[in-house]
C-alpha positions as CSV (number, residue, x, y, z in Angstrom):
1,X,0.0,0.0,0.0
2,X,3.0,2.2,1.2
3,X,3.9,1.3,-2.7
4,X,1.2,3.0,-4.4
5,X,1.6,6.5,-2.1
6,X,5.1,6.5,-3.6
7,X,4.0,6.3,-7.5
8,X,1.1,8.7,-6.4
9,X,3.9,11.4,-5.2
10,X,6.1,10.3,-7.7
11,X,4.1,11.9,-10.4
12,X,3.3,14.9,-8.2
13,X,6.8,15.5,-7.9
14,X,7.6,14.8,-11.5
15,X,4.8,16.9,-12.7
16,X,6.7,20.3,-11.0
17,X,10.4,19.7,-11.2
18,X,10.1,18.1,-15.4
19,X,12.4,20.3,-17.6
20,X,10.7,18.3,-20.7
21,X,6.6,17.7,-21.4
22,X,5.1,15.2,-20.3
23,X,2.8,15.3,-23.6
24,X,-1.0,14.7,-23.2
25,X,-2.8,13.7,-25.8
26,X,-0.2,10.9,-27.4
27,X,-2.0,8.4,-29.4
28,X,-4.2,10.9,-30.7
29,X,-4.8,11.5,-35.0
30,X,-6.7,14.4,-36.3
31,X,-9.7,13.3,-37.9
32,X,-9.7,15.4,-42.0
33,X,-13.6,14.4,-42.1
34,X,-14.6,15.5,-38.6
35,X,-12.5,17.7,-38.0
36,X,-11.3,16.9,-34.6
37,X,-8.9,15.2,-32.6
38,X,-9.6,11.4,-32.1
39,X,-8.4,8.8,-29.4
40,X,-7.5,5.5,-30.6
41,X,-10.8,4.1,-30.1
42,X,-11.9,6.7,-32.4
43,X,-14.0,9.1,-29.2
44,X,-12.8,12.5,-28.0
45,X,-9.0,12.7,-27.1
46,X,-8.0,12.2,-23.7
47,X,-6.5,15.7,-22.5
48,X,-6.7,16.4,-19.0
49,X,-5.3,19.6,-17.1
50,X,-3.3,18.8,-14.5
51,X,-2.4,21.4,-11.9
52,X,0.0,21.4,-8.5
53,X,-1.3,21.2,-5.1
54,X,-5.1,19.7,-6.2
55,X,-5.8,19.7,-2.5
56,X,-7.7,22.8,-3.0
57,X,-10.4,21.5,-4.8
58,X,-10.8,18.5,-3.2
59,X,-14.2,19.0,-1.0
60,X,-13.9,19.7,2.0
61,X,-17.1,19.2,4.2
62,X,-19.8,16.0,4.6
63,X,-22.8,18.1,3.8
64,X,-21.9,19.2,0.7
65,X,-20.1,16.2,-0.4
66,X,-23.6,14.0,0.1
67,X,-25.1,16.8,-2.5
68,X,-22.7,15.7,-5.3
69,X,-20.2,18.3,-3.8
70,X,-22.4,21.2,-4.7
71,X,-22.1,23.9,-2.8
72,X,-22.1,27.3,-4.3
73,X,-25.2,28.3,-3.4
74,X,-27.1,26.1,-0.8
75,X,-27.6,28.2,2.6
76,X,-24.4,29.0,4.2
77,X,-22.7,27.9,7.2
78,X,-19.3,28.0,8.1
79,X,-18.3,25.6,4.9
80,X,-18.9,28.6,2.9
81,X,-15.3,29.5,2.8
82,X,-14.5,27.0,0.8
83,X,-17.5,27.1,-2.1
84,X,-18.2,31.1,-1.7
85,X,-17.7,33.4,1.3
86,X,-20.1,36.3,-0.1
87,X,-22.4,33.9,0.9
88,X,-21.5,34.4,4.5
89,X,-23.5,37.7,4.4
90,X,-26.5,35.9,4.7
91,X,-25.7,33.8,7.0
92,X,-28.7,33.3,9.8
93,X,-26.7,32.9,12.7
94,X,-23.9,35.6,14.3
95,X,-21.0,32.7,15.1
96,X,-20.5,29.5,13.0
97,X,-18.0,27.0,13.6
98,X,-17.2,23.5,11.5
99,X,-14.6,21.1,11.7
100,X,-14.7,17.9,9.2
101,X,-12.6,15.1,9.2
102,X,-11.8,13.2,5.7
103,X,-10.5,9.7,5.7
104,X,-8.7,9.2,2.3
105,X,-7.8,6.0,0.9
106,X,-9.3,3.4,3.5
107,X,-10.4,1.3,0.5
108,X,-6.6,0.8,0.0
109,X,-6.6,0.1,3.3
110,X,-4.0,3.1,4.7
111,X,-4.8,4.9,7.9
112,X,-2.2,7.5,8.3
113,X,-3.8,9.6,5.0
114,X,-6.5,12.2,5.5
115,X,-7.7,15.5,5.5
116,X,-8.9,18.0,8.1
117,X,-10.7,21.2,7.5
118,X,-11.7,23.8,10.2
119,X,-13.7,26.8,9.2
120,X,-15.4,29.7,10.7
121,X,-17.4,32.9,10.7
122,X,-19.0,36.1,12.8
123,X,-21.4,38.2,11.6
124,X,-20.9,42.2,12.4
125,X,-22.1,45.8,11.5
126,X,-25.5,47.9,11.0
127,X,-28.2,44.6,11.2
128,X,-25.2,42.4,10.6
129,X,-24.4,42.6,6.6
130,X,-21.0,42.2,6.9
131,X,-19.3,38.7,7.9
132,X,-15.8,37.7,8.7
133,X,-14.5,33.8,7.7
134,X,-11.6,31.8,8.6
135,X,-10.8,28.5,6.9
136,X,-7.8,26.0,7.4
137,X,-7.4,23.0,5.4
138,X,-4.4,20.2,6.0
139,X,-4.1,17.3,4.1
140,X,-1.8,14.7,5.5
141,X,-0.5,11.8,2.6
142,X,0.6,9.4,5.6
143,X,4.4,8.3,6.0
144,X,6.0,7.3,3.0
145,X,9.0,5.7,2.5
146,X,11.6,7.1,-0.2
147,X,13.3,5.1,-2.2
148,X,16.0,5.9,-5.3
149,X,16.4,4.6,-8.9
150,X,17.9,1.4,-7.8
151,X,14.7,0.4,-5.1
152,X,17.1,1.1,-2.0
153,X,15.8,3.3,1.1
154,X,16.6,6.4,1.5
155,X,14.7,7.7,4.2
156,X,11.8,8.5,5.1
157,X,8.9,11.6,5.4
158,X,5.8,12.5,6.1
159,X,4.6,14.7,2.9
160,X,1.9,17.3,4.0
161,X,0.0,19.9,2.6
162,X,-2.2,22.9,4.2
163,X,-4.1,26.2,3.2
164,X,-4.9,29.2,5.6
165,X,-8.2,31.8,4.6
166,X,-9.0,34.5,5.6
167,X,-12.4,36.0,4.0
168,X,-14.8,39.8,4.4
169,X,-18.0,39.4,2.7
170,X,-20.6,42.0,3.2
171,X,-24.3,42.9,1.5
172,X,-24.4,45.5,-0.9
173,X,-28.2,45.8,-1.2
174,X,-30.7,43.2,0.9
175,X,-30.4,40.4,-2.2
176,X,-27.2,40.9,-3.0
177,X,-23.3,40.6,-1.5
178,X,-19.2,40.4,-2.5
179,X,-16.5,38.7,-0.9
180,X,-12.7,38.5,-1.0
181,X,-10.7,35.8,0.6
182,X,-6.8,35.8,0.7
183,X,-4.9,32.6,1.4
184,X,-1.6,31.1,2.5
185,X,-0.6,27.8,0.5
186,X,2.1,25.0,1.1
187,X,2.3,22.2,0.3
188,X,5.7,20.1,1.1
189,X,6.1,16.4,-0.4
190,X,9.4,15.9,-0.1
191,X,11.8,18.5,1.3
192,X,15.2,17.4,2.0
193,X,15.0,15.0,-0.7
194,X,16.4,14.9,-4.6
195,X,15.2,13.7,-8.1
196,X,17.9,12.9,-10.9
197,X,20.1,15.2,-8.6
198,X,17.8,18.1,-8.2
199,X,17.0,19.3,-4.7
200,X,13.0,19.4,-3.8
201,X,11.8,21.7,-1.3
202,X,8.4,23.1,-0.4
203,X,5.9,24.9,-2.6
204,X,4.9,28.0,-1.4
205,X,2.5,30.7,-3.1
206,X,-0.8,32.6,-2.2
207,X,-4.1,33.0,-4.1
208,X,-7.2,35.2,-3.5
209,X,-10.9,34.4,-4.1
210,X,-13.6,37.1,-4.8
211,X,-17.6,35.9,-5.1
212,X,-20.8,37.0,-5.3
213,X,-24.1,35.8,-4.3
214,X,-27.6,37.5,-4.8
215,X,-30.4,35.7,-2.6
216,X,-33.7,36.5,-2.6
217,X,-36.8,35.0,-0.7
218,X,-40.0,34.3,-3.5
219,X,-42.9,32.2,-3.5
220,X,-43.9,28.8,-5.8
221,X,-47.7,27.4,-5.8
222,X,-48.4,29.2,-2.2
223,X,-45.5,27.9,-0.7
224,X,-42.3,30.0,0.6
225,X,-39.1,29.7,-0.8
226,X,-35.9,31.5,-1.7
227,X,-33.7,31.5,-4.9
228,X,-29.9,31.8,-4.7
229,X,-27.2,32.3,-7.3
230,X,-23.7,32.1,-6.7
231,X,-20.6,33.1,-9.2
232,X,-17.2,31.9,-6.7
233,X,-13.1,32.7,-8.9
234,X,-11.3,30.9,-6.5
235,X,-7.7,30.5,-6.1
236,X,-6.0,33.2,-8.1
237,X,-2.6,33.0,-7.6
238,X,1.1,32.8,-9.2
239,X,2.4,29.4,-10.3
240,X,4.4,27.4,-7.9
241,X,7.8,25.4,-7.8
242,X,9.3,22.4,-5.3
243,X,12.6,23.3,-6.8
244,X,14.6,26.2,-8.3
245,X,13.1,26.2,-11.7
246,X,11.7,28.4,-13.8
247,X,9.3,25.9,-15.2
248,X,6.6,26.3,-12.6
249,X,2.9,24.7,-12.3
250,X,-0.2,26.7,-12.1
251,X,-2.6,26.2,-9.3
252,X,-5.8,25.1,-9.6
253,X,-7.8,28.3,-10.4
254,X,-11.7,27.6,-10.8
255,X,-14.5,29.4,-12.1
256,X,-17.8,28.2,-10.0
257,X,-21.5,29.0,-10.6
258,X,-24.1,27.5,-8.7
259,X,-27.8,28.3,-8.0
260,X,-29.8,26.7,-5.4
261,X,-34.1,26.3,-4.7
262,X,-35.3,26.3,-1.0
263,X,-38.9,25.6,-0.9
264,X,-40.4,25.5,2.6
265,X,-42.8,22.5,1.8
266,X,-45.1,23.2,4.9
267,X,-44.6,24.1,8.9
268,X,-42.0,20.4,9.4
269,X,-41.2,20.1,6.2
270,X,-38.6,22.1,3.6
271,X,-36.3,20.8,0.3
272,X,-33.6,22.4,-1.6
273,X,-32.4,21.7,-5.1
274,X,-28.9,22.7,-6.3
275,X,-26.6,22.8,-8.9
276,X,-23.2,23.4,-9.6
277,X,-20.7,24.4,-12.7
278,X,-16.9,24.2,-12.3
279,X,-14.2,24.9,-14.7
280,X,-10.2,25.4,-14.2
281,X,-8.9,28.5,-15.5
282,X,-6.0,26.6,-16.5
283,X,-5.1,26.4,-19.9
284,X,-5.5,23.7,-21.6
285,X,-2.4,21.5,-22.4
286,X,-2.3,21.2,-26.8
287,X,-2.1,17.9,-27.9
288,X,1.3,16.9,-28.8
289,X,3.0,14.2,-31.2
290,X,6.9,13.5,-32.3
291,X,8.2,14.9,-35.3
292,X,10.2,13.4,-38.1
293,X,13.6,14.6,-36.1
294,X,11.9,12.7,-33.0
295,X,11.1,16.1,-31.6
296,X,7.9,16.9,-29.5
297,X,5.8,19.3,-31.8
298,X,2.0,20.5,-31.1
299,X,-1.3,20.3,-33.2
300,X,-0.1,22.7,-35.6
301,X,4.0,21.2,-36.0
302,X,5.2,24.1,-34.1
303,X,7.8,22.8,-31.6
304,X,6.7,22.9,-27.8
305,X,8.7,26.1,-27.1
306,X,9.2,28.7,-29.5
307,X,12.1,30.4,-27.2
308,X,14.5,27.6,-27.0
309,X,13.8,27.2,-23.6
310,X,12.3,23.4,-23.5
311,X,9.3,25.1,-21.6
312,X,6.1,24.5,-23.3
313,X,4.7,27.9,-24.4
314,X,1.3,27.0,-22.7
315,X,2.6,27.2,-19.4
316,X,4.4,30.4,-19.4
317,X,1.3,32.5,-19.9
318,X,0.6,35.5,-17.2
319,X,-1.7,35.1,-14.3
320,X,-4.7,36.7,-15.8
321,X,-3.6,35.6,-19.5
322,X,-4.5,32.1,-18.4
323,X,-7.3,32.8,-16.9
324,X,-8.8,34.4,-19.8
325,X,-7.2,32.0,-22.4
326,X,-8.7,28.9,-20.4
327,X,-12.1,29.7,-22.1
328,X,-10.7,29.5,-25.7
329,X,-7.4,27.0,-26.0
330,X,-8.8,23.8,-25.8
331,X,-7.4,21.7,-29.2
332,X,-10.4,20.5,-30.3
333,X,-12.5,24.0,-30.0
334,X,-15.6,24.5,-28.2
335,X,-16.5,21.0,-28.0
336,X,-13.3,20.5,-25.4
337,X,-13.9,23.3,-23.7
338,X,-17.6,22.2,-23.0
339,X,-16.0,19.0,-22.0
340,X,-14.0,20.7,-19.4
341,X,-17.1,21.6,-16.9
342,X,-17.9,19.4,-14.2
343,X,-21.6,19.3,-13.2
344,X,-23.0,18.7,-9.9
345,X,-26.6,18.0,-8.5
346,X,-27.8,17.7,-5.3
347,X,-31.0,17.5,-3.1
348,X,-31.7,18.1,0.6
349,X,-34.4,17.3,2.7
350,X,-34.8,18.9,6.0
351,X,-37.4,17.8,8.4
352,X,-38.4,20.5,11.2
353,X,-34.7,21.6,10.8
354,X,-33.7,18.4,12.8
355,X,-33.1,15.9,10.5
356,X,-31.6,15.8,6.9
357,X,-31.5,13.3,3.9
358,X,-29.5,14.2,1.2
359,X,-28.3,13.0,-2.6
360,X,-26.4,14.0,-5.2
361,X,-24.7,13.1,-8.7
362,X,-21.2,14.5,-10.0
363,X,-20.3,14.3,-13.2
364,X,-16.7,14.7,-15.6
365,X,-16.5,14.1,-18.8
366,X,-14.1,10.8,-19.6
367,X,-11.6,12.9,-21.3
368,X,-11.0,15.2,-18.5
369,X,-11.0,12.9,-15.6
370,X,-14.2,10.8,-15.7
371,X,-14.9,11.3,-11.8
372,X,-18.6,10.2,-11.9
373,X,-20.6,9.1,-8.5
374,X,-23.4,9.1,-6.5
375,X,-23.7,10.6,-3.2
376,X,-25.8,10.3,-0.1
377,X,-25.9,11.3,3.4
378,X,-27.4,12.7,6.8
379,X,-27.8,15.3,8.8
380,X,-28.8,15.8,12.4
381,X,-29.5,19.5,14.2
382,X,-29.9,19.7,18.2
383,X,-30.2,23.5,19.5
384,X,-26.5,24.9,18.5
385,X,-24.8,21.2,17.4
386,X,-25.1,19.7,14.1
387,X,-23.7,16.7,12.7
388,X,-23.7,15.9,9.0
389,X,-22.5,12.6,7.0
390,X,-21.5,11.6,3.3
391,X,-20.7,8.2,1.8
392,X,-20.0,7.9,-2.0
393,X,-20.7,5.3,-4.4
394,X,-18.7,5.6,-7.7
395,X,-20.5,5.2,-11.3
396,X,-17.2,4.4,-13.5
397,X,-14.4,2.2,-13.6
398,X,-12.5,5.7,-12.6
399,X,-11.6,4.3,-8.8
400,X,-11.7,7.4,-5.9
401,X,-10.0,8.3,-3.1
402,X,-13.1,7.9,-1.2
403,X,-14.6,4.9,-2.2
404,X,-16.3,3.3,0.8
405,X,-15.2,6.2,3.1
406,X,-17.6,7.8,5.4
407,X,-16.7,11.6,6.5
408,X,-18.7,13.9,8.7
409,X,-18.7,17.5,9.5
410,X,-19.2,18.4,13.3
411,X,-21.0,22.1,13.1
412,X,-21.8,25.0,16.1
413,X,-24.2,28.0,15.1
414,X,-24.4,30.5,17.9
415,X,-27.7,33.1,17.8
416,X,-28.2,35.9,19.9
417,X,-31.7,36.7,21.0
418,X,-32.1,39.2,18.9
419,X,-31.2,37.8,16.1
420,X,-34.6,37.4,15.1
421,X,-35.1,41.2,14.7
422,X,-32.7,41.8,12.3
């Protein structure tokens, strides 16, 4: 088992510290009657982005991860750092605190691997419109032991990875709020350690998030409800290294949108619907094949760097370059870059605000990482305590880190009196 950690940080370490391109999309022919790029089973072309640190978008909290990890949009607590902290402004309580714990792996059968996220809010100002969030997320891959080229020891670590947030969301009108969030990153896999004689130490960069959120109570068929829509940029931020490098990874920037239905279906009994859209402002990696001269050229027989400098062009763009570049780069046009939005749909069921059933479905294309499961899961409220729990199910031959893994999210909301007039 120890085994299969090592490959797994192997490639995260050869991802960052490669001086040459590891190509996607090898295998792949253009197609003169289509028009497109084809795999050799004559679908779509496999071309996934791959970022550093992917940590920070794996979900953090069990409520949202038994909605098919939407969360953009559903009513906040103190998990809204991670979706969308403009949705902190509306908030019902003053003080919310979470702490979830992730097991990762167990179907593999490792117990030193996990993740823990601790997040939390207060509510402040004229009727309370403005909110202020914490968040910190550490993600622990266990003790591995390293090994070099010939299979000997040579040591061992315990690679680890964390994030600190800090978040100011306020409303603007009664519907409608912004928020920023700054945040610390590192993420250290192997310091101390070398790869084909190259030193690795830790990755270290910062990102910011800015959201919005307008929420606003209606009415459907005599019963009350409210509609919210959420639009969450998250993790804007330079490239990072584990070496000295120049050829550095981006992070895992992400455009969110999600809206959310609350229907209050009479005096016990209420149900939310929700979905979610996600894409990585990353560009897109262009689909590579060997020239004649056995040299690594793109679509278009250009070589992978025009500057001489074996960095692939792709990867040298600016921060907001790539952002806006992500929408527009993907080889095989529009088609890829539909293919590059994961979906998620989720339902909750509340009965008298004690007790919660929830569902969900995520979806990614097969080309861009086929994660596809189900999700279900509880939740229980007593006066300022709530407890919430996921469990997912996987649809494809894809194989997750949480297959047969239950998490849960331990939650305190703390209302003044007069809360109620506000």
């Amino acid at each position: 088992m120890k085994k299969f950690l090592w490959v797994l940080f192997t490639i995260l370490v050869t991802i960052s510290i490669s001086q040459t391109l590891q190509a996607q999309g090898f295998g792949c022919d253009f197609n003169i009657d289509s028009g497109q790029w084809e795999g050799p089973d004559g679908g779509p072309c496999t071309n996934t982005i791959i970022t550093a640190v992917p940590f920070l978008r794996i979900i953090p909290e069990a409520r949202s991860g038994a909605m098919g990890d939407a969360g953009i949009a559903i009513s906040p607590d103190a998990n809204a750092m991670h979706f969308n902290n403009s949705n902190l402004a509306f908030a019902e309580n003053r003080i919310g605190v979470a702490a979830t714990y992730t097991p990762w792996l167990r179907s593999l059968g490792l117990t030193d691997v996990y993740m823990a996220y601790l997040s939390a809010y207060t509510k402040f100002g004229d009727k309370r419109n403005q909110a202020a969030g914490f968040g910190l997320r550490y993600f622990s891959l266990g003790q591995i032991d390293f090994t070099n080229e010939n299979g000997e020891t040579i040591g061992n670590g315990r690679p680890n990875e964390f994030e600190l947030t800090g978040a100011y969301s306020r409303k603007l009108t009664e519907t409608f709020s912004v928020g920023v969030g700054a945040k610390f990153i590192y993420s250290n896999l192997a310091s101390g350690q070398s790869v084909g004689g190259v030193d690795i130490k830790p990755g270290i960069t910062g990102a910011a998030d800015i959201s919005f959120t307008f929420s606003k109570p209606m009415k459907l068929g005599g019963m009350e409800g409210r509609t919210t829509t959420g639009l969450a940029i998250s993790n804007i931020g330079p490239k990072i290294t584990y070496t000295n490098s120049i050829n550095k990874d981006y992070i895992p920037t992400n455009f969110g949108l999600g809206t959310a239905l609350e229907l209050d279906l009479d005096e016990f009994n209420s149900l939310t619907f929700a979905l979610d859209l996600n894409k990585l402002l990353v560009p897109t990696p262009p689909i590579f094949s060997v020239d004649d001269n056995g040299n690594l050229v793109d679509q278009d027989g250009n070589p992978i760097s025009n500057d001489g400098d074996e960095i692939p062009d792709y990867k040298q763009q600016g921060l907001v370059g790539a952002m806006f570049s992500s929408f527009g780069d993907a080889p095989d046009g529009f088609g890829e870059e539909m293919r590059e939005f994961m979906i998620s749909i989720g339902a909750e069921y509340w009965y008298d605000k004690q007790f919660a059933v929830r569902a969900g479905y995520y979806w990614e294309h097969k080309t861009k990482g086929n994660r596809k499961f189900f999700t279900v899961g509880l939740g229980l409220k007593y006066s300022i305590f709530g407890l919430n729990f996921s469990y997912l199910v996987p649809t494809s031959n894809q194989r997750n880190p949480l297959d047969n893994t239950l998490r849960f999210t331990l939650l305190f909301d703390i209302a003044d009196k007069d809360d109620e007039d506000l």
